[in-house]
C-alpha positions as CSV (number, residue, x, y, z in Angstrom):
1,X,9.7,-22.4,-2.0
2,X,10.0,-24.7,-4.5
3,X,10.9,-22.3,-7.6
4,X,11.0,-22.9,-11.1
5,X,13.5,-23.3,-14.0
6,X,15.5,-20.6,-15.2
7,X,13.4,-19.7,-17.9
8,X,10.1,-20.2,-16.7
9,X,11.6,-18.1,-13.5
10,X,12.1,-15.3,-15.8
11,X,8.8,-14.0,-16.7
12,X,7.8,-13.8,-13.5
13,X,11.1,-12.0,-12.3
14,X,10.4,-9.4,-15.2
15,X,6.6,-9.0,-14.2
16,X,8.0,-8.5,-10.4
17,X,10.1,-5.8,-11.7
18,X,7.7,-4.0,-14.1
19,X,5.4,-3.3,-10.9
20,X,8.1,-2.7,-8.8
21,X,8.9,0.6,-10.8
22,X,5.2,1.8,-11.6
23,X,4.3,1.0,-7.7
24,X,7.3,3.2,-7.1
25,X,6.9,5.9,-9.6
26,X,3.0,6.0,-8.1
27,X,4.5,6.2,-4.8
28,X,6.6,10.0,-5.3
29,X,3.1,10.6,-7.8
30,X,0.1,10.0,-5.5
31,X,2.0,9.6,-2.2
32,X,1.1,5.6,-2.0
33,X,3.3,3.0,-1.2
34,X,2.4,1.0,-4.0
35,X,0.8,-1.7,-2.1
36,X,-2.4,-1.7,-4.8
37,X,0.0,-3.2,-6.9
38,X,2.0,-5.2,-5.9
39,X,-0.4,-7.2,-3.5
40,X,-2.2,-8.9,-6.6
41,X,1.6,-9.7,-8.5
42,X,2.9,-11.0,-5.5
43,X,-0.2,-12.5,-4.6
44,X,-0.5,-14.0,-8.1
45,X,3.4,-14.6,-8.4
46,X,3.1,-16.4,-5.2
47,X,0.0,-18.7,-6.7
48,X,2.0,-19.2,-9.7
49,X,5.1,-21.0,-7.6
50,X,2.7,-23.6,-5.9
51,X,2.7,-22.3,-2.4
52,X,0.2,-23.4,-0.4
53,X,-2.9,-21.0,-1.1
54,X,-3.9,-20.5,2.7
55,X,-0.9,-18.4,3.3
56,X,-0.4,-16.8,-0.6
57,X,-2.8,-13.7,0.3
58,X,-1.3,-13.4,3.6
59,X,2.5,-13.4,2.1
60,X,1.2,-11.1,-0.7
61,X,0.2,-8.3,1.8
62,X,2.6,-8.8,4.2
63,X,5.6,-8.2,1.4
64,X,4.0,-5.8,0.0
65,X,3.9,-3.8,3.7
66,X,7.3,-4.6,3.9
67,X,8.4,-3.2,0.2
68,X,6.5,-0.2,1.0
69,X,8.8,1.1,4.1
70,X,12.0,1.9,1.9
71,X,9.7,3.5,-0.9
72,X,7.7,5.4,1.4
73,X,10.6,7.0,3.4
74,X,12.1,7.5,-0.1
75,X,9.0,9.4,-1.2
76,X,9.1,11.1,1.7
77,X,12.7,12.4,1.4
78,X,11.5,13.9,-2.0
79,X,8.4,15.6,-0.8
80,X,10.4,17.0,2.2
81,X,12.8,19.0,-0.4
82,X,9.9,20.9,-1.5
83,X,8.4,22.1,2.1
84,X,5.1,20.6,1.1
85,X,4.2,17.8,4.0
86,X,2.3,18.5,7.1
87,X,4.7,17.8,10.0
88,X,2.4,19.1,12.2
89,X,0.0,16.2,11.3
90,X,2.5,13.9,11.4
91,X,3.9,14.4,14.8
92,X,0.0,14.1,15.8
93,X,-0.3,11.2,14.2
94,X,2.6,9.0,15.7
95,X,0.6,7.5,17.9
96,X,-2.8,7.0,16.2
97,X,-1.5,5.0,12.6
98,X,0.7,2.6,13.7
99,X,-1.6,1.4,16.2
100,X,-4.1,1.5,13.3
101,X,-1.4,-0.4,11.6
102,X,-0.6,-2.9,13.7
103,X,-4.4,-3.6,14.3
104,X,-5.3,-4.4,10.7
105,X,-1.7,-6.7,10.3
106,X,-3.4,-8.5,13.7
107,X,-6.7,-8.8,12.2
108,X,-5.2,-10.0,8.8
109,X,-3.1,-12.3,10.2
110,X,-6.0,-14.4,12.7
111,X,-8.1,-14.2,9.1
112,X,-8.5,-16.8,6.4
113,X,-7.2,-16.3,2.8
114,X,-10.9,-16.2,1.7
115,X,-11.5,-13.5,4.5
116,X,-8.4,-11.6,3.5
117,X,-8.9,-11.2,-0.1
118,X,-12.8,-10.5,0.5
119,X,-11.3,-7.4,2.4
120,X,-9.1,-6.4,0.0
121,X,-11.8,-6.9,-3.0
122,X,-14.2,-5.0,-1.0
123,X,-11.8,-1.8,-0.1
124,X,-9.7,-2.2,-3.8
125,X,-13.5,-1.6,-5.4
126,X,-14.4,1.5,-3.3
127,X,-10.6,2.9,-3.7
128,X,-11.1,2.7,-7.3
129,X,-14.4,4.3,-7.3
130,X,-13.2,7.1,-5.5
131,X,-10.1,7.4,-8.0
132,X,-12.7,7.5,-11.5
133,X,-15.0,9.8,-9.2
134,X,-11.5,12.2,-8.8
135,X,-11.6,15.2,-6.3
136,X,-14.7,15.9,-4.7
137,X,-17.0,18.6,-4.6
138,X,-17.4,18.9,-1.5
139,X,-15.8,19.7,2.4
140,X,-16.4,18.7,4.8
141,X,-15.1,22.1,7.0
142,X,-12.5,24.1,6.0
143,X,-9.8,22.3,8.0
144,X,-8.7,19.4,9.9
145,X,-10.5,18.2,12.4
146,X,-9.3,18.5,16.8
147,X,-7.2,16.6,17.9
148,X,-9.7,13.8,18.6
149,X,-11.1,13.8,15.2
150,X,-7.6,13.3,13.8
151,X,-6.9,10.5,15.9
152,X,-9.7,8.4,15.0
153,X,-9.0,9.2,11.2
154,X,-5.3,8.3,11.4
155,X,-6.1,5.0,13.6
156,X,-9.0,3.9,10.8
157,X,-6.3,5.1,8.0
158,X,-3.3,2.5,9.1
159,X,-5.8,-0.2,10.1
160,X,-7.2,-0.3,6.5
161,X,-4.0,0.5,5.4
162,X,-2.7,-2.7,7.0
163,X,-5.1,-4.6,6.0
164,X,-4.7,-4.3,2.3
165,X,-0.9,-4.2,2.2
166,X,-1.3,-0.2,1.2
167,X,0.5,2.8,2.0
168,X,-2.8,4.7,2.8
169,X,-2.1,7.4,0.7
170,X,-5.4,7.5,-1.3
171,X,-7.3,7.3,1.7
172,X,-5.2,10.6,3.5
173,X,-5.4,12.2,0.1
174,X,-9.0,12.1,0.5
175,X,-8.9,13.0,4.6
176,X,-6.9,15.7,3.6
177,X,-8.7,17.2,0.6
178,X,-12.1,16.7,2.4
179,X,-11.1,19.6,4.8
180,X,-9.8,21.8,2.5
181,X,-6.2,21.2,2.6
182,X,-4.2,21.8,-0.9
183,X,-3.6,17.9,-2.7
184,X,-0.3,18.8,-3.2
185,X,-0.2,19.0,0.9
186,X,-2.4,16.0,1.4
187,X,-0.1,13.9,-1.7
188,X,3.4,15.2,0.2
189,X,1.8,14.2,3.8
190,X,0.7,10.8,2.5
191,X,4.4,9.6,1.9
192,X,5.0,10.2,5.9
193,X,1.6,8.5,6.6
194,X,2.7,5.7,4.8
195,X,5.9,4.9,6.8
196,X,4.2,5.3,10.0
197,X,1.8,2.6,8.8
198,X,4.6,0.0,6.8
199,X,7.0,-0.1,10.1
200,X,5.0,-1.7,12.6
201,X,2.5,-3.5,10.1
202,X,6.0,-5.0,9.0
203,X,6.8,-6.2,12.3
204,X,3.4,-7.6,12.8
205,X,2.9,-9.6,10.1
206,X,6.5,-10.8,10.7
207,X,5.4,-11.4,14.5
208,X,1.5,-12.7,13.0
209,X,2.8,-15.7,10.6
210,X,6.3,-16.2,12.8
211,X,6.1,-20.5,13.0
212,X,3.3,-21.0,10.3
213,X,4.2,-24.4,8.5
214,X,2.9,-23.7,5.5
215,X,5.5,-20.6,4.9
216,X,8.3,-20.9,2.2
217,X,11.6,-20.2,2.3
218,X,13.0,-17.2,2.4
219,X,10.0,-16.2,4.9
220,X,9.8,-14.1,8.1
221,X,6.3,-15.0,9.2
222,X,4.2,-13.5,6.6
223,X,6.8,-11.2,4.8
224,X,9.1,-13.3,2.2
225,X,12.8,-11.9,1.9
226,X,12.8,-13.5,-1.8
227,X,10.4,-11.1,-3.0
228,X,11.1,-8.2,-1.2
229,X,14.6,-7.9,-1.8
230,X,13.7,-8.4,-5.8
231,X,10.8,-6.0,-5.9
232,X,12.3,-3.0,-3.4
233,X,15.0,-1.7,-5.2
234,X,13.2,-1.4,-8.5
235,X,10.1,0.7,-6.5
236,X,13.0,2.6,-4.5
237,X,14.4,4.2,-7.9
238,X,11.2,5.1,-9.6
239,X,9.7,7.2,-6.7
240,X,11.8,10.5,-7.7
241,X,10.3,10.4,-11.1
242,X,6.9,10.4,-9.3
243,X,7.3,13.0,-7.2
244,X,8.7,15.2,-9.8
245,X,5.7,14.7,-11.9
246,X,3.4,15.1,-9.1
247,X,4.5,19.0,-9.1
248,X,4.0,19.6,-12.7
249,X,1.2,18.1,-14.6
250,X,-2.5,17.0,-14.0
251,X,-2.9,13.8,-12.8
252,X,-6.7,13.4,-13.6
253,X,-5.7,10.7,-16.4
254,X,-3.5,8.8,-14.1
255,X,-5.8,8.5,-11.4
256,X,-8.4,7.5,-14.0
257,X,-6.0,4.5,-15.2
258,X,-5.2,3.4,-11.8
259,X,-8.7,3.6,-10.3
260,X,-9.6,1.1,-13.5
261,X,-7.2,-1.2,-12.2
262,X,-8.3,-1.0,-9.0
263,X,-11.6,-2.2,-10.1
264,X,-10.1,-5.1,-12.3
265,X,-8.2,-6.2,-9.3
266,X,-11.2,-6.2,-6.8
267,X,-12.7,-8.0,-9.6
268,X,-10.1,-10.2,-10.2
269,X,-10.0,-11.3,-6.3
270,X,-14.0,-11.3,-6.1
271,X,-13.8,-14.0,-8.9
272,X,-10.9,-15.8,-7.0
273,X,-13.7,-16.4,-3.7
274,X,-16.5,-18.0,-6.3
C-alpha cells in the first residue's frame, strides 16, 4: 500500500475513526456490526490511497467482516447482562448462518468489483427503505417459524450478510419482529447473529483473496490488517454506549438517519457503476 504523507494520512485516519465509534455505538444500539458503515469509508479510504480498484470493494467488505467480530461479540456481552437474547435461536442457528456466511464471502470473492458493489447498492437501498418505513404493521404469525423455516432464514440472513460486509442485524430485527417477537429480543439476538456470520465470512474472504496480486500490504486475502487494527478498537469502545441506549429511549429518529444514509450510500455506489 503505497500510503500517503503524514498530513494528508491524517484526515483519512480521523474519518477511519469517526466511523469506527458510530458503527460501534450502532452496533450495542440496533444489534449490527456496523458493516453499513464502514464498507463505503473503507471502500472509499481504500480508493483514496490508489489501490488498484478491482480489489478496493473486495478489501472494503472483507475488513469490514473482519472489524465486525470483536464488536459483535462485544455487543453481545452487553446484551447478555440484560437476559434479553434468544439462545434458543442461537443454538439453532449454528449451523444455518455461518454456512450462509461463508456462501456470500465465496460468492463475493469469484465476483467483480462492478458485481460486488451492484450487490451492495441493490441491498444498502432496500435496508434503508425498510429503516424510513420503521416497524411494520404486520406479522407474519405469532412466532418463529419450525425448525426448517428458521434454517432457511438464518442461511439467507449470513449469506446477504456476507455479502455486504454486515452484521445482519437489520435483517434479524426484521425476521424477528415479523413473528412477533419483542425488538428489544430481536435487537439483543442480532449481536449473536452477527458473530456467527463475521467468524467464518472472516476466514473466507481471507481464504477467497489468499494470493491475489493486486492486494496491498498489510493484507490477508481480502481482509487488510492496516485497517482493521485502526478501525476495531475505536467500534469495540462505543458499543456499551449503544446498548445502553438501546434500553432506554426511542430509536425511531435514529433509524430514520441511518436508513437516509443507507440510501445515499446505495446511491453513492450506483453512481460509482455509471
Amino acid at each position: 500500500m503505497t500510503l500517503p504523507d503524514g498530513a494528508s494520512l491524517v484526515p483519512l485516519v480521523l474519518t477511519l475513526l469517526a466511523a469506527a465509534a458510530a458503527a460501534g455505538f450502532l452496533a450495542g444500539l440496533f444489534g449490527i456490526g456496523g458493516g453499513a458503515i464502514f464498507v463505503p469509508v473503507l471502500y472509499q479510504t481504500f480508493e483514496t490511497l490508489g489501490i488498484s480498484h478491482a480489489v478496493t470493494m473486495h478489501l472494503a467488505v472483507g475488513s469490514s467482516i473482519a472489524i465486525i467480530v470483536p464488536t459483535s461479540i462485544r455487543s453481545l456481552t452487553s446484551h447478555l447482562k440484560r437476559g434479553a437474547v434468544d439462545m434458543t435461536l442461537l443454538k439453532q442457528w449454528l449451523v444455518a448462518v455461518p454456512l450462509g456466511a461463508v456462501a456470500g464471502a465465496l460468492l463475493a470473492s469469484v465476483a467483480s468489483s462492478a458485481e460486488l458493489r451492484a450487490i451492495f447498492a441493490v441491498l444498502a437501498f432496500l435496508l434503508g427503505l425498510k429503516m424510513l418505513i420503521g416497524r411494520l404493521s404486520f406479522r407474519l404469525g405469532d412466532d418463529l417459524p419450525g425448525l426448517a423455516g428458521r434454517s432457511v432464514a438464518g442461511f439467507v440472513i449470513g449469506l446477504l450478510s456476507a455479502l455486504m460486509g454486515i452484521g445482519g442485524g437489520v435483517l434479524n430485527n426484521t425476521f424477528m419482529t415479523l413473528y412477533g417477537r419483542p425488538i428489544h429480543q430481536a435487537v439483543a439476538t442480532s449481536a449473536g447473529v452477527g458473530a456467527l456470520i463475521a467468524v467464518p465470512g472472516l476466514l473466507t474472504y481471507v481464504a477467497g483473496g489468499w494470493g491475489e496480486m493486486a492486494l496491498p500490504p498489510f493484507s490477508f486475502g481480502y481482509v487488510n490488517a492496516f485497517a482493521v487494527i485502526l478501525v476495531a478498537p475505536a467500534s469495540i469502545l462505543a458499543v456499551p454506549l449503544g446498548a445502553a441506549l438501546a434500553h432506554r429511549l426511542s430509536r425511531r429518529q435514529l433509524e430514520l438517519g441511518f436508513g437516509s444514509f443507507l440510501l445515499i450510500v446505495a446511491a453513492r455506489f450506483a453512481w460509482s457503476l455509471i
